[in-house]
Each structure stands twice: as C-alpha cells, then as structure tokens.
PDB file of N, CA, C and O in Angstrom, chain B, residues numbered from 101:
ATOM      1  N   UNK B 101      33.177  36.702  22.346  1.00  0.00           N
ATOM      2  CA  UNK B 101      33.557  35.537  23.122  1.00  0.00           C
ATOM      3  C   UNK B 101      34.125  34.495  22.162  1.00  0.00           C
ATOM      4  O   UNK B 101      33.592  34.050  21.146  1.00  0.00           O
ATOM      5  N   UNK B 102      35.267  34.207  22.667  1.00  0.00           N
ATOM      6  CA  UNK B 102      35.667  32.945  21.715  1.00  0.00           C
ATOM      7  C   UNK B 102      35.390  31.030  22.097  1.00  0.00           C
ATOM      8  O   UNK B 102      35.305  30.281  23.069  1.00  0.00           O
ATOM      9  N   UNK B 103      35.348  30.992  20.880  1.00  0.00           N
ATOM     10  CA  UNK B 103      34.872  29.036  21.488  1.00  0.00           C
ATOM     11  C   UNK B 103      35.618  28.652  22.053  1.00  0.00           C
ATOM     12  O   UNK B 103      35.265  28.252  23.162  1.00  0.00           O
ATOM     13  N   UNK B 104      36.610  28.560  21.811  1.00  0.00           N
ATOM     14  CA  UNK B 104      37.575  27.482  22.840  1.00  0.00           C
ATOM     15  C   UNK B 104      37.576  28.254  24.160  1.00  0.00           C
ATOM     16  O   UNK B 104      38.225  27.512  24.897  1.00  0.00           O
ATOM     17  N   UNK B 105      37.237  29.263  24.834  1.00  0.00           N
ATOM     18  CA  UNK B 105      37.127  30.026  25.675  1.00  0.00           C
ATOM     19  C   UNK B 105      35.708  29.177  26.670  1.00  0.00           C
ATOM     20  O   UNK B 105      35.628  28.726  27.813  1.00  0.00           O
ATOM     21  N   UNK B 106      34.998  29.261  25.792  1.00  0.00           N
ATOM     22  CA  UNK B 106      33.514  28.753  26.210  1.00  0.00           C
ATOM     23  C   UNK B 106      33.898  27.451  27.149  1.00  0.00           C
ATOM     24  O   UNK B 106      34.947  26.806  27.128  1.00  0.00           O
ATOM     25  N   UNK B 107      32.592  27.236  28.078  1.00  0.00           N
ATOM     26  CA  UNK B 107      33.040  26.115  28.646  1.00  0.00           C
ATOM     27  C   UNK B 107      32.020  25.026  28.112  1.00  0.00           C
ATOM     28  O   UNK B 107      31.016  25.215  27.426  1.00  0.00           O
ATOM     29  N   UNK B 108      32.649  23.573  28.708  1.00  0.00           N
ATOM     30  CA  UNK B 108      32.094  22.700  27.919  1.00  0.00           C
ATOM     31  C   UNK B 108      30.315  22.661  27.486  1.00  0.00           C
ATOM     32  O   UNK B 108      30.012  22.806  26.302  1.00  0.00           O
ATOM     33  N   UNK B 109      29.630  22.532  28.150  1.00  0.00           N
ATOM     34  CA  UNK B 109      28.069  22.701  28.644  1.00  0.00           C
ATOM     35  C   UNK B 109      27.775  23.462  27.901  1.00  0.00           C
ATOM     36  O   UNK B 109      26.885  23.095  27.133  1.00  0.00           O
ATOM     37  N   UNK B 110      28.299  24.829  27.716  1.00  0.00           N
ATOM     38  CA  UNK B 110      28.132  25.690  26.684  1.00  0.00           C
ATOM     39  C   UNK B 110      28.065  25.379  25.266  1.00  0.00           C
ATOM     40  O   UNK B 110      27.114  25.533  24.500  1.00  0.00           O
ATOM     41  N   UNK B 111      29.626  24.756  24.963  1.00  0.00           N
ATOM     42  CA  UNK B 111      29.578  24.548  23.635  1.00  0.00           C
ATOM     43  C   UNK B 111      28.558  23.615  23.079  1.00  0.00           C
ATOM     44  O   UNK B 111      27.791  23.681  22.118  1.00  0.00           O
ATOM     45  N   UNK B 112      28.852  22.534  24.193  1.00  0.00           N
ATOM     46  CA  UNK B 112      27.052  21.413  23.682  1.00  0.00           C
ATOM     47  C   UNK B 112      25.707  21.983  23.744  1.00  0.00           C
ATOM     48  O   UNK B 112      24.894  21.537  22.934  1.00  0.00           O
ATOM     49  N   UNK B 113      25.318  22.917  24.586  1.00  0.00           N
ATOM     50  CA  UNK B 113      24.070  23.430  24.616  1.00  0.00           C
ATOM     51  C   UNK B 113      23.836  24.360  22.991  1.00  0.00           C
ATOM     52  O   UNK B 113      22.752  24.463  22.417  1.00  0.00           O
ATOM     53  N   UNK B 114      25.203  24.971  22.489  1.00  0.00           N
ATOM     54  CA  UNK B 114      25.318  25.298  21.542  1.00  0.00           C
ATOM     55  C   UNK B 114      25.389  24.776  20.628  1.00  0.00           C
ATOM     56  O   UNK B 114      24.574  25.118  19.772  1.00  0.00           O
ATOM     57  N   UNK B 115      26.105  23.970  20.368  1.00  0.00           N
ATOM     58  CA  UNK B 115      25.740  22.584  19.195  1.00  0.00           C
ATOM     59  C   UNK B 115      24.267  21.929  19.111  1.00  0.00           C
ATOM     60  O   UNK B 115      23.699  21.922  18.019  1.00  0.00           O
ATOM     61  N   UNK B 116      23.659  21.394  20.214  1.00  0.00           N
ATOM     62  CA  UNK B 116      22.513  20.953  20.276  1.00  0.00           C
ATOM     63  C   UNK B 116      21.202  22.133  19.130  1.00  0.00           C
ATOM     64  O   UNK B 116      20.309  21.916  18.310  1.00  0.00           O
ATOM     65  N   UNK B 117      21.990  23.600  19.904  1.00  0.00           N
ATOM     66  CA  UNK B 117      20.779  24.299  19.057  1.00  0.00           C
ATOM     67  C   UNK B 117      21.174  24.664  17.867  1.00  0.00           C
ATOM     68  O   UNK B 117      20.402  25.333  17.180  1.00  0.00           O
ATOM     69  N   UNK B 118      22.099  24.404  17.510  1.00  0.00           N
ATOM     70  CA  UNK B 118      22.472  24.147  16.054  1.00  0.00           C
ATOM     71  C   UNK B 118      21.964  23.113  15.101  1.00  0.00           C
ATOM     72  O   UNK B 118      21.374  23.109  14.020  1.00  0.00           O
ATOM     73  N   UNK B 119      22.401  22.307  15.882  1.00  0.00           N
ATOM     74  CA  UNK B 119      21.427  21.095  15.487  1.00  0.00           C
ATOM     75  C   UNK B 119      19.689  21.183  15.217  1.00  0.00           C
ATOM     76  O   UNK B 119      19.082  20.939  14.174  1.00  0.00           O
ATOM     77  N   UNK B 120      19.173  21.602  16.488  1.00  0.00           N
ATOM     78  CA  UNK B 120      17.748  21.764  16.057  1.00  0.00           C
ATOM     79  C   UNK B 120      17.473  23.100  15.285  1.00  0.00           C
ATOM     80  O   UNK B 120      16.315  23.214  14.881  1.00  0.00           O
ATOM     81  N   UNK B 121      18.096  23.848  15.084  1.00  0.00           N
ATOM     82  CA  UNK B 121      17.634  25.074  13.799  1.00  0.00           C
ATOM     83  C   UNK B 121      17.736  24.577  12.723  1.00  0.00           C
ATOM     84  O   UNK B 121      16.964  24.921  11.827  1.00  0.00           O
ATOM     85  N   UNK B 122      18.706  23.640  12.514  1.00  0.00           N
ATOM     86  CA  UNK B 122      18.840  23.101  11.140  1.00  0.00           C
ATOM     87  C   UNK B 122      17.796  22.131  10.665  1.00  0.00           C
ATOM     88  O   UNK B 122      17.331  22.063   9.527  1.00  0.00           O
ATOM     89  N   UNK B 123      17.480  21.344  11.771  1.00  0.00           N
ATOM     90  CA  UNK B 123      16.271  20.066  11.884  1.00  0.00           C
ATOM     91  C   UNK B 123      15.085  20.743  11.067  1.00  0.00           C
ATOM     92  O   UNK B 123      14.687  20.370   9.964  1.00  0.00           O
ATOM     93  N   UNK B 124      14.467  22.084  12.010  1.00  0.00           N
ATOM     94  CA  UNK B 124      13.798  22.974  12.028  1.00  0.00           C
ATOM     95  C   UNK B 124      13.802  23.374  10.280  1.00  0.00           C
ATOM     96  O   UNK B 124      12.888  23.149   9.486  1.00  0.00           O
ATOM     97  N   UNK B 125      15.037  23.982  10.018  1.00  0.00           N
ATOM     98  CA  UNK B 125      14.896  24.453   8.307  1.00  0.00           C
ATOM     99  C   UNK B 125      14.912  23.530   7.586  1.00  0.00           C
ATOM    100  O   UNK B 125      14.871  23.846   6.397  1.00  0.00           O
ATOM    101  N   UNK B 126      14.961  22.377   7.817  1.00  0.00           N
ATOM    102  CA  UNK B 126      15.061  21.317   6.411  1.00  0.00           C
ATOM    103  C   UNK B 126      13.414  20.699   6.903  1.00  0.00           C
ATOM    104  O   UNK B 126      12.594  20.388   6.040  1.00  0.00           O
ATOM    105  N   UNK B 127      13.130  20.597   8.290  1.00  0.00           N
ATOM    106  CA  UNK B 127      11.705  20.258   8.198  1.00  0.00           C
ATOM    107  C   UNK B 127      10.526  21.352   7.285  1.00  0.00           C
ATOM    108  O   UNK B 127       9.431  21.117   6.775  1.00  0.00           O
ATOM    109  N   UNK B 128      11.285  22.487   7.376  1.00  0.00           N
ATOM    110  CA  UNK B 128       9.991  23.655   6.538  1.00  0.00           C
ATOM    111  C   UNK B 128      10.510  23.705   5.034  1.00  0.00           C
ATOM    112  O   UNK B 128       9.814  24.078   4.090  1.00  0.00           O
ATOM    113  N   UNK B 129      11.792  23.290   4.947  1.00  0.00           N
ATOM    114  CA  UNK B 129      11.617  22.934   2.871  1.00  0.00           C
ATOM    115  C   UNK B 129      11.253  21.740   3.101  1.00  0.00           C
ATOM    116  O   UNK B 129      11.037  21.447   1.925  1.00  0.00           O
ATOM    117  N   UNK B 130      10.988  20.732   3.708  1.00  0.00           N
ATOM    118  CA  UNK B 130      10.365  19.848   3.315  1.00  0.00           C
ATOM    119  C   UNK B 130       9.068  19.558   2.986  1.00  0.00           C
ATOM    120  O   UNK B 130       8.566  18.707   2.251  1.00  0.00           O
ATOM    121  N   UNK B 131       8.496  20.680   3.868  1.00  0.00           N
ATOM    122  CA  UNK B 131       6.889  20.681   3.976  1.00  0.00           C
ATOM    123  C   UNK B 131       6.601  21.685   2.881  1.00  0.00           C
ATOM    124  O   UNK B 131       5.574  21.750   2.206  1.00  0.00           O
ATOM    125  N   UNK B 132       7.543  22.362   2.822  1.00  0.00           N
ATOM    126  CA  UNK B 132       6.951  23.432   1.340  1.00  0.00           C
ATOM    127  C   UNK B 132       7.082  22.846  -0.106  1.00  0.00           C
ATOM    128  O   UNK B 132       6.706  23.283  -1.193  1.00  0.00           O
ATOM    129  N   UNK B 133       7.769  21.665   0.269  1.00  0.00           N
ATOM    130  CA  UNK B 133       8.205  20.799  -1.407  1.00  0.00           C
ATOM    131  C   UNK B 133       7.414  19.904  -1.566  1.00  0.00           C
ATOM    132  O   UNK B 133       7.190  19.570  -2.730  1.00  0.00           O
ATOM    133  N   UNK B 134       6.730  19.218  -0.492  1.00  0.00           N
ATOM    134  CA  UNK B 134       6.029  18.399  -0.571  1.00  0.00           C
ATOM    135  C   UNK B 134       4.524  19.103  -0.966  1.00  0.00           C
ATOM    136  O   UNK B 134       3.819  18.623  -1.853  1.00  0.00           O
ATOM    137  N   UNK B 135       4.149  20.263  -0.210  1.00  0.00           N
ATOM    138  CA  UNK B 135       3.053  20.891  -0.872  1.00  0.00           C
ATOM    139  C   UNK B 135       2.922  21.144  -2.235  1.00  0.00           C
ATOM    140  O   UNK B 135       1.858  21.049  -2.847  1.00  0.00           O
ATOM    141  N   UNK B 136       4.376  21.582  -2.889  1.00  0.00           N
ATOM    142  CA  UNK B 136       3.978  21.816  -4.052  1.00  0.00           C
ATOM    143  C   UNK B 136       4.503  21.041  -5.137  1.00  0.00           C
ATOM    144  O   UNK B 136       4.662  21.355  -6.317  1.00  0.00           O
ATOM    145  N   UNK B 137       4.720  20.083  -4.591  1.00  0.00           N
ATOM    146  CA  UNK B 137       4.082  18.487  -5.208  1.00  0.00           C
ATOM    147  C   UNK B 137       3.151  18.217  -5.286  1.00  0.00           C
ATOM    148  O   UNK B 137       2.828  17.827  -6.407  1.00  0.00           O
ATOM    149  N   UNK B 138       2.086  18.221  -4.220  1.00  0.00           N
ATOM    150  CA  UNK B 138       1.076  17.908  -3.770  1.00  0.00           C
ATOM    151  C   UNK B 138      -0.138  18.585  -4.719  1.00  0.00           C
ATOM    152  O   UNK B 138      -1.110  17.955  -5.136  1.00  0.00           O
ATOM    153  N   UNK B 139       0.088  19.770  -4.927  1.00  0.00           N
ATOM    154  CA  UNK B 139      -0.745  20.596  -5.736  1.00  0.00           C
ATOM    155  C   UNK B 139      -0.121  20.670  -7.335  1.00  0.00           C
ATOM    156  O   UNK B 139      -0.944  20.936  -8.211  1.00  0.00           O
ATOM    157  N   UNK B 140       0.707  20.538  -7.574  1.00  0.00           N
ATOM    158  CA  UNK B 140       1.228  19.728  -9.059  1.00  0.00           C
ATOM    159  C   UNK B 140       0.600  18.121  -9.680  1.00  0.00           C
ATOM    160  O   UNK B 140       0.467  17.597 -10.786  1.00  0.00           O
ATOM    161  N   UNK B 141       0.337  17.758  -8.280  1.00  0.00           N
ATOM    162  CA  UNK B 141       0.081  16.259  -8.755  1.00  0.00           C
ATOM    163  C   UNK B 141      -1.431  16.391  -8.483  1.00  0.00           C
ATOM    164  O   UNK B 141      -1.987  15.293  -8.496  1.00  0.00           O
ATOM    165  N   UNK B 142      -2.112  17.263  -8.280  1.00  0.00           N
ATOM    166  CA  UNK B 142      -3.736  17.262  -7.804  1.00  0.00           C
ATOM    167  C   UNK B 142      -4.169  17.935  -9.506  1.00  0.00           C
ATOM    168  O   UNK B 142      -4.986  17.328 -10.197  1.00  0.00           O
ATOM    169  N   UNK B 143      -3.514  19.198  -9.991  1.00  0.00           N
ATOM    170  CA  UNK B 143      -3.602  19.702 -10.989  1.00  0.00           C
ATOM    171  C   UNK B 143      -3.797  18.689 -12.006  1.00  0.00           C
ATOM    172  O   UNK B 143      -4.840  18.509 -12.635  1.00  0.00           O
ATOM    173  N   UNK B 144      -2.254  17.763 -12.169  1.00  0.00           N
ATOM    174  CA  UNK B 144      -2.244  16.965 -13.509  1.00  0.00           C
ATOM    175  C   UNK B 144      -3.291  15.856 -13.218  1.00  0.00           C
ATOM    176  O   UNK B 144      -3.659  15.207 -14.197  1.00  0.00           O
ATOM    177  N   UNK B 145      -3.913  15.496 -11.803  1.00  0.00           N
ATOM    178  CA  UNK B 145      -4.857  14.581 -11.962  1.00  0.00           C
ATOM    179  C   UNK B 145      -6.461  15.118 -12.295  1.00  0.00           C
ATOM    180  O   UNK B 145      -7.384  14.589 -12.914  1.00  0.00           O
ATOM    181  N   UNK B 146      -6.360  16.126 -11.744  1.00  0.00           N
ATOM    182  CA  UNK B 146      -7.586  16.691 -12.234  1.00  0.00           C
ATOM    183  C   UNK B 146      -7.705  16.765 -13.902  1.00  0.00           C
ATOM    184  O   UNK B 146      -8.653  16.328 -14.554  1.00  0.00           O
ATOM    185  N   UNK B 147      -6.806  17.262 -14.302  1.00  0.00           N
ATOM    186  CA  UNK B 147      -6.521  17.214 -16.238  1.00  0.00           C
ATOM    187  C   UNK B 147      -6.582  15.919 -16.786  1.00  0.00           C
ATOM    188  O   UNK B 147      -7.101  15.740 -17.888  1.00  0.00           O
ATOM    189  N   UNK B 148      -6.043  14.884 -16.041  1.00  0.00           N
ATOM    190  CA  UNK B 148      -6.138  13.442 -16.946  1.00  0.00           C
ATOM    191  C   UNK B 148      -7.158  13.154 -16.390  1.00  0.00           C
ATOM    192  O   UNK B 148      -7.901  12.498 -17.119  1.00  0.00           O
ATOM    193  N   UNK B 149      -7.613  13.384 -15.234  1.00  0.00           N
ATOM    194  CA  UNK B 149      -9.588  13.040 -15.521  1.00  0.00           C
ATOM    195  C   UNK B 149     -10.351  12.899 -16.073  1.00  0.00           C
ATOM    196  O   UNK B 149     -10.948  11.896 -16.463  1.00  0.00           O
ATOM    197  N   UNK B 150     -10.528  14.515 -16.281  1.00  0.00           N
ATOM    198  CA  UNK B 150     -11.038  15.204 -17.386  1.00  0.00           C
ATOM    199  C   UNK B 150     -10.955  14.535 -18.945  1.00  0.00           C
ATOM    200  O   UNK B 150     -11.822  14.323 -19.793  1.00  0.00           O
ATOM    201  N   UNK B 151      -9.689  14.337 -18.913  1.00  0.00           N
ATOM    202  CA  UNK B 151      -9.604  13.917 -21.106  1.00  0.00           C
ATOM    203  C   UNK B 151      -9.806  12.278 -20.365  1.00  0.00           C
ATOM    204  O   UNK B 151     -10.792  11.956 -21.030  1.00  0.00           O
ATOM    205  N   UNK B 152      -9.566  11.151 -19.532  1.00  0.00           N
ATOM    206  CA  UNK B 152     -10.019  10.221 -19.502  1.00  0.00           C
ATOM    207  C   UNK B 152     -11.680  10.475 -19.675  1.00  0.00           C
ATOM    208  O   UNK B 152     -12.156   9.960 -20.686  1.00  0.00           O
ATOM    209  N   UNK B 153     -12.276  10.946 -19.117  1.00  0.00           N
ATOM    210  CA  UNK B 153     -13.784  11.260 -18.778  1.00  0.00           C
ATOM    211  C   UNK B 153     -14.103  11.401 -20.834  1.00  0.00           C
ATOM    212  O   UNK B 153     -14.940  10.752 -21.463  1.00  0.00           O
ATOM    213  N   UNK B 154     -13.497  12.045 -21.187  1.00  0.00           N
ATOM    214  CA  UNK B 154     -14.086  12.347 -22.312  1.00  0.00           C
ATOM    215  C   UNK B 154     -13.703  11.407 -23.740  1.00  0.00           C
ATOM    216  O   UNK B 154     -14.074  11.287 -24.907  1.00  0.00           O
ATOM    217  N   UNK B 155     -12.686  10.837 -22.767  1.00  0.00           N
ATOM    218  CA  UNK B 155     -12.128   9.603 -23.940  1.00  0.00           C
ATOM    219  C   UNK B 155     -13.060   8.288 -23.753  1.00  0.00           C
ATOM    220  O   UNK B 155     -13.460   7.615 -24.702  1.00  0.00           O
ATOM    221  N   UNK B 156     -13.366   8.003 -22.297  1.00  0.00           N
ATOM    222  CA  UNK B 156     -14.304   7.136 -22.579  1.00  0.00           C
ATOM    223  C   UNK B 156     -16.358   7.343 -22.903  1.00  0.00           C
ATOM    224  O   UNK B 156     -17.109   6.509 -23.409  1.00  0.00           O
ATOM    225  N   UNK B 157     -16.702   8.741 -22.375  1.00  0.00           N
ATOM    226  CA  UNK B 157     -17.536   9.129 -23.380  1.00  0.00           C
ATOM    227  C   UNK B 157     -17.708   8.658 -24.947  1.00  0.00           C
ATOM    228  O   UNK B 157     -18.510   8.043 -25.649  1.00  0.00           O
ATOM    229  N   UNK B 158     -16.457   9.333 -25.046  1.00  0.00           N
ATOM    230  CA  UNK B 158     -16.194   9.252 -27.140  1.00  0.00           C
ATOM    231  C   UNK B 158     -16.284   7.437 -27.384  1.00  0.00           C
ATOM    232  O   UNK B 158     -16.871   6.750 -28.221  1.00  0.00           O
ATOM    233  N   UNK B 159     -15.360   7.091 -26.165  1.00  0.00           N
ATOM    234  CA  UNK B 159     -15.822   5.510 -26.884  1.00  0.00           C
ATOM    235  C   UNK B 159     -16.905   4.643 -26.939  1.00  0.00           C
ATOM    236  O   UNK B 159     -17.169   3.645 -27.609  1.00  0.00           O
ATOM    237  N   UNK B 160     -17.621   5.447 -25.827  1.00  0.00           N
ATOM    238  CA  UNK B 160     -19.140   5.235 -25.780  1.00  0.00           C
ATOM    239  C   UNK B 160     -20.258   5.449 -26.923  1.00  0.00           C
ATOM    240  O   UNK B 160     -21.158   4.730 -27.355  1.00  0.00           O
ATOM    241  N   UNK B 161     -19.824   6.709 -27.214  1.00  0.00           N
ATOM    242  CA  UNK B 161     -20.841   7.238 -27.975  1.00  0.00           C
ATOM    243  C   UNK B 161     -20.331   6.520 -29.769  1.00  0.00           C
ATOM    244  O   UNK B 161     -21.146   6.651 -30.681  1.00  0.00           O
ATOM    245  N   UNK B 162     -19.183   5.928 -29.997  1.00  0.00           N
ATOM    246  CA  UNK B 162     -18.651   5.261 -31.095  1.00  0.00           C
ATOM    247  C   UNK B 162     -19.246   4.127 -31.213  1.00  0.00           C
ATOM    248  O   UNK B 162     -19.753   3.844 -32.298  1.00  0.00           O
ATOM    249  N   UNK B 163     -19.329   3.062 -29.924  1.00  0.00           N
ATOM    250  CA  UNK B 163     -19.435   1.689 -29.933  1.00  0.00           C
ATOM    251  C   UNK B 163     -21.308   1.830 -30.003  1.00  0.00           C
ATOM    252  O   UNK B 163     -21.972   0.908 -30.477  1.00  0.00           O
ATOM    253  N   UNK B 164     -21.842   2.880 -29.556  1.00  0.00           N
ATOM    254  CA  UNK B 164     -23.319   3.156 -30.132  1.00  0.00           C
ATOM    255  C   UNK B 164     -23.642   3.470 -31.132  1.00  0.00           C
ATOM    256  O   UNK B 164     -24.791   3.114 -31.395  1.00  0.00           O
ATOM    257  N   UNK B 165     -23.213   3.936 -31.780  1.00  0.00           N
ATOM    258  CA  UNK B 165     -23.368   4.444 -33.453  1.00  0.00           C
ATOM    259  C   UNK B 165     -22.849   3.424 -34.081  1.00  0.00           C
ATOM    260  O   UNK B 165     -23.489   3.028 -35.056  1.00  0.00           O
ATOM    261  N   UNK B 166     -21.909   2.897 -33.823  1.00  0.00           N
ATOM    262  CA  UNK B 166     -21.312   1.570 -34.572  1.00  0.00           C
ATOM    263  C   UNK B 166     -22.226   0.304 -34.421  1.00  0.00           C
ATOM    264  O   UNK B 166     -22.157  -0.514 -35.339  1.00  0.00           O
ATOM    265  N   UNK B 167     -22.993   0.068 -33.475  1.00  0.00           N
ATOM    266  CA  UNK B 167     -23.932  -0.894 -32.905  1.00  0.00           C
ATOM    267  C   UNK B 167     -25.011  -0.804 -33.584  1.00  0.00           C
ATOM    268  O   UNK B 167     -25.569  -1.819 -34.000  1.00  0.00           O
ATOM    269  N   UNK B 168     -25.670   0.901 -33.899  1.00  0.00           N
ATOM    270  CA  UNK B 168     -26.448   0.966 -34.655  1.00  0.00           C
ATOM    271  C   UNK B 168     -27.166   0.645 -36.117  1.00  0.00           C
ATOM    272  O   UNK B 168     -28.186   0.137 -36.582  1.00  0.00           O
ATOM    273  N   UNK B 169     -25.496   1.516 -36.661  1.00  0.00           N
ATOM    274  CA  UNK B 169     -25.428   1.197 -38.043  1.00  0.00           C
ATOM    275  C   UNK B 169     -25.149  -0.360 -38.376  1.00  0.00           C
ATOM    276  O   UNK B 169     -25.610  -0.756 -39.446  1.00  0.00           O
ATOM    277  N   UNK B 170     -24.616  -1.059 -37.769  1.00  0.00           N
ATOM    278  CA  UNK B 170     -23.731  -2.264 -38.054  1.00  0.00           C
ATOM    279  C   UNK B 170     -25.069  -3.615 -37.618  1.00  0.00           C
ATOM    280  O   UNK B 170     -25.053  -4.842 -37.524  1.00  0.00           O
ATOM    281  N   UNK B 171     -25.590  -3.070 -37.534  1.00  0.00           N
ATOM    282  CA  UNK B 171     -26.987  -4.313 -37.205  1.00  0.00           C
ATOM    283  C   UNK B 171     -28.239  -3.814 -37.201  1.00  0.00           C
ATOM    284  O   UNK B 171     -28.669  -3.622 -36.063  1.00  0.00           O
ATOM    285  N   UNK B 172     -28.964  -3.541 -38.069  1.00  0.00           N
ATOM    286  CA  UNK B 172     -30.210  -3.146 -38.634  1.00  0.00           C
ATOM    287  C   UNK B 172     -31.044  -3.747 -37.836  1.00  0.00           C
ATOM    288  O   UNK B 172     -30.606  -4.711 -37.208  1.00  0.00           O
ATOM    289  N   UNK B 173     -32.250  -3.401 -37.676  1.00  0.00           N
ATOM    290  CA  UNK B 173     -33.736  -4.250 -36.859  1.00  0.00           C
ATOM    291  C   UNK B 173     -34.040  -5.125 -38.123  1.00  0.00           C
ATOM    292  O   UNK B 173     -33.552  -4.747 -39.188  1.00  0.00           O
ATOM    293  N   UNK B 174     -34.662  -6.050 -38.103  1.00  0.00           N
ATOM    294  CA  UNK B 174     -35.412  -7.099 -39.050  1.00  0.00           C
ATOM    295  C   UNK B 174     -36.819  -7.141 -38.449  1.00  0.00           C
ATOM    296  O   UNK B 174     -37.681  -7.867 -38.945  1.00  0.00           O
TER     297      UNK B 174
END
C-alpha cells in the first residue's frame, strides 16, 4: 500500500503511533540510563563511605595518642 494512497485518518492514526513507539523507546533508554547511574552512584558512595569512615577513625585515634603523649598527668 502506498502513502499517498492512504487516506487521511489513516495516515494520522499512523503518525500518532509513530509517535508513541518512539515516546515508548526513548522512555526505556531512559529508565535503563538512569538505573545505571543509579547503581554507579550507590557503588562510588558506598566506597567514599567507607575510606571517609576510616579517615575519620584515623583522625580519631591520632588526636588520642597525640592528647596523650602531649600532656602528661601531674
């Protein structure tokens, strides 16, 4: 069947679902890019947790030993 053949109603009912298949595929890369963003950015926060968690430990356990040594009991 050729388009210009088609009648009008047709061709718009046809455009329309053109339109929404496309809506349709850019809505599912969107949702698949955003997931794996989502789990990229959960990863690297879980990791800078972690070395935050242990960086302020270390500065903990410094400013105690330093507290210690650095002021004797009388």
């Amino acid at each position: 069947m050729n388009f210009s053949s088609m009648k009008v109603g047709s061709r718009i009912g046809l455009g329309f679902g053109i339109v929404i298949v496309l809506i349709l595929l850019l809505a599912g890369i969107g949702i698949v890019q955003i997931n794996k963003a989502n789990s990229m950015l959960s990863q690297i926060n879980d990791i800078n947790a972690k070395q935050q968690r242990y960086a302020i430990n270390f500065r903990g356990s410094v400013h105690d030993r330093a507290t210690i040594y650095t002021f004797p009991p009388f």
